[in-house]
N, C-alpha and C positions, 0 to 999 in steps of 0.2 A: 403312386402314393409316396413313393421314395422319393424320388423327385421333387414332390411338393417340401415332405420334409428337411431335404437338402438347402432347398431355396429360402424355407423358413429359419434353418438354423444360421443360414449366412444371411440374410436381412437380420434380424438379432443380433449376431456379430458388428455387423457396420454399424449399425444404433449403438450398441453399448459404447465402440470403439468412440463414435460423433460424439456421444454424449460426455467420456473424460475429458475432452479438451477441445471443446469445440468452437472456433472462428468465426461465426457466421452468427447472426442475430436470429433468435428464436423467442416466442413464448417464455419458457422454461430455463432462459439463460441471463445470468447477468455480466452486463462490463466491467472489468476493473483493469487498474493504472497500476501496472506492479514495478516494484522497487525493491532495492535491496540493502540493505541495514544489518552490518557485519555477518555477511555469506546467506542470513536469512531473507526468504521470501516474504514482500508484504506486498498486499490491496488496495484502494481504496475505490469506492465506486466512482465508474468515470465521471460522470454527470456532477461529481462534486470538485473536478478538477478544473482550475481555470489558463494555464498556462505547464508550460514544462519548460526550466530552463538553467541556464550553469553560471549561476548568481560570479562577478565578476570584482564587485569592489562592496562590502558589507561595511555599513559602520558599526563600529561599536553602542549601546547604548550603556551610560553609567549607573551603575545600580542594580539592574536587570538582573532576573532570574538565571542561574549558571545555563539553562537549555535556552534561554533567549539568545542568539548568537547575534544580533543585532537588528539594522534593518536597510533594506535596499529602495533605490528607486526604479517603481516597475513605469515606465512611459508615464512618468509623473504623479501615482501615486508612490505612496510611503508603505513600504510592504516591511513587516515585521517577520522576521529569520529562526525561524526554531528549529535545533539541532536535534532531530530524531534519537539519535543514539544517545546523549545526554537525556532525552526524555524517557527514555526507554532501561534509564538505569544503567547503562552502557560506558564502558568510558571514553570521551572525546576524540574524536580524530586527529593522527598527525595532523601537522601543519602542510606536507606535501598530499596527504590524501584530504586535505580538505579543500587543497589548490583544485583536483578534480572531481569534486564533489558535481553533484544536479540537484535539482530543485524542482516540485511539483508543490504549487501555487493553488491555493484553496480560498473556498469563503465561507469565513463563521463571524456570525453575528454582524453582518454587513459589514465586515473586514476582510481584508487580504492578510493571508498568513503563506509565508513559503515555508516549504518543510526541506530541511537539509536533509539529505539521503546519501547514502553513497556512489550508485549508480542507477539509472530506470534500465525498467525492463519493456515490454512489450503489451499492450492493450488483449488482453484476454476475455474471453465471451467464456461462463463457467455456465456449467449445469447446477441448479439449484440443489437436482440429488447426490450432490458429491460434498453438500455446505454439511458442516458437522458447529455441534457446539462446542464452547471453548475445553480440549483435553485437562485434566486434572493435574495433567500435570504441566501443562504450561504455564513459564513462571510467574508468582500471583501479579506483581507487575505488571508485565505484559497484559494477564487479563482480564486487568483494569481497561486496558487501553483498546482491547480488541474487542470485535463483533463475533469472533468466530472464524473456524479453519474450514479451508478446504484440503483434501488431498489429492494432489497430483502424484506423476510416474516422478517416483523416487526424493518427493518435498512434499513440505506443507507449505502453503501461501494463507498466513494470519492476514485477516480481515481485519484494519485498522478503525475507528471509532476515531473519524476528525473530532468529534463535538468533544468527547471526551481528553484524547490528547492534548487537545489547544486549551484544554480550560486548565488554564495555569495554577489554579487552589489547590489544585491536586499533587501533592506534591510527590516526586520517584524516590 
């Protein structure tokens, strides 16, 4: 009988362990495309990403909203450049951190939108029981812009809201 309960408390163990941060496609898990936007973790779901890449020559556009950073040519479309941190209420990045900036490439409203970030992270499969809603105390800004956190070992990774970010009315 001891035995069995041994067995059972370490199956329990690995499940909970799979379940903080688990790799692998499940039921109960979703993808997301993390980035990072001064030292903070952010999301977006993967299925909404179209591209990942480290935009090389932006133009300007004149007039443009201050988070409009311009727009690029993605293989012949006209992709318009939004500077997350300017969105996010943040202040602009140097000019040499913006030299190594990335870029994850989205589609709203049957447009192409890149979102300037400051570096990607790694394609994450989360557990739905670790999604929490937006903290009280996350700043009211931000959650405007967010779906909601999750916690991982020793972060939060805020769940970004493309639809809402990209809708420029809004203003940080």
């Amino acid at each position: 009988m001891a035995e069995v309960q041994a067995v059972n408390s370490s199956r329990a163990l690995r499940e909970a362990e799979t379940r903080e941060l688990a790799t692998h496609p499940g039921e109960d898990l979703e993808d997301f495309v993390t980035f990072r936007v001064k030292k903070q973790l952010f999301g977006i779901p993967v299925l909404m990403v179209q591209d990942i890449l480290s935009p090389d020559r932006i133009a300007s556009i004149p007039l443009a909203p201050p988070e409009v950073r311009g727009s690029i040519n993605l293989r012949g479309r006209i992709v318009t450049v939004i500077d997350v941190r300017v969105r996010l209420g943040l202040p602009a990045s140097s000019r040499e951190a913006s030299e190594n900036a990335m870029a994850v490439t989205v589609e709203h409203d049957h447009e192409l939108y890149t979102l300037l970030v400051d570096s990607i992270g790694d394609v994450v499969s989360l557990s739905n029981d670790l999604y929490e809603r937006n903290p009280a105390t996350l700043d009211p800004l931000w959650r405007e812009f967010a779906n909601g956190i999750y916690r991982l070992k020793g972060e939060l990774m805020v769940v970004l809201d493309v639809h809402r970010l990209l809708n420029i009315s809004v203003r940080p």
